[in-house]
C-alpha positions, 0 to 999 in steps of 0.5 A: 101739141095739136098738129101732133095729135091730129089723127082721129079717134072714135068717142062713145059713150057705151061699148060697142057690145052695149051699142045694138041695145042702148044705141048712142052718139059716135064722135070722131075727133082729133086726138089733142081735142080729146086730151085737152078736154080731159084737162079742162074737165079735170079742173073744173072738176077741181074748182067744184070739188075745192069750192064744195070742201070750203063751205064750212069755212065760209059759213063759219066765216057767215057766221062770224061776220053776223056775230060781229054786226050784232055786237058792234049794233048792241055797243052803238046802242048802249053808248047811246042808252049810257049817255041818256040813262045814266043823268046821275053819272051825267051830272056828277061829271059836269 
């Protein structure tokens, strides 16, 4: 692809009726440049527009992994509390 597409083209950022006003940057680069950069923005774009569209499942995900530590800390602490609390089921199972 790229030593088919070797023949320049001319990048700007502004129109060239715009230029005299606003004047900006001209770069001449091979066209298979120009193409693979398009692509290589298109995923990145891709990657950020994915990565923006799954934060609500990884805060919900957050969220459930906090719920779960609490729980399973309130059963560690009441296996230990049951043991010591209750001396008259304790004596009763001797």
């Amino acid at each position: 692809m790229a030593l088919a597409n070797r023949d320049p083209v001319t990048l700007r950022l502004l129109p060239d009726a715009l230029a005299p006003i606003f004047p900006t940057p001209v770069v001449v680069v091979p066209t298979f440049i120009v193409v693979l950069g398009g692509i290589i923005f298109g995923l990145f774009i891709g990657f950020f527009w994915e990565w923006l569209r799954e934060h609500q499942h990884r805060s919900k995900v957050t969220k459930k992994d906090r719920q779960i530590r609490e729980l399973e800390r309130e059963v560690s602490g009441l296996k230990k509390n049951e043991t010591s609390e209750d001396e008259i089921l304790a004596l009763l199972e001797k």
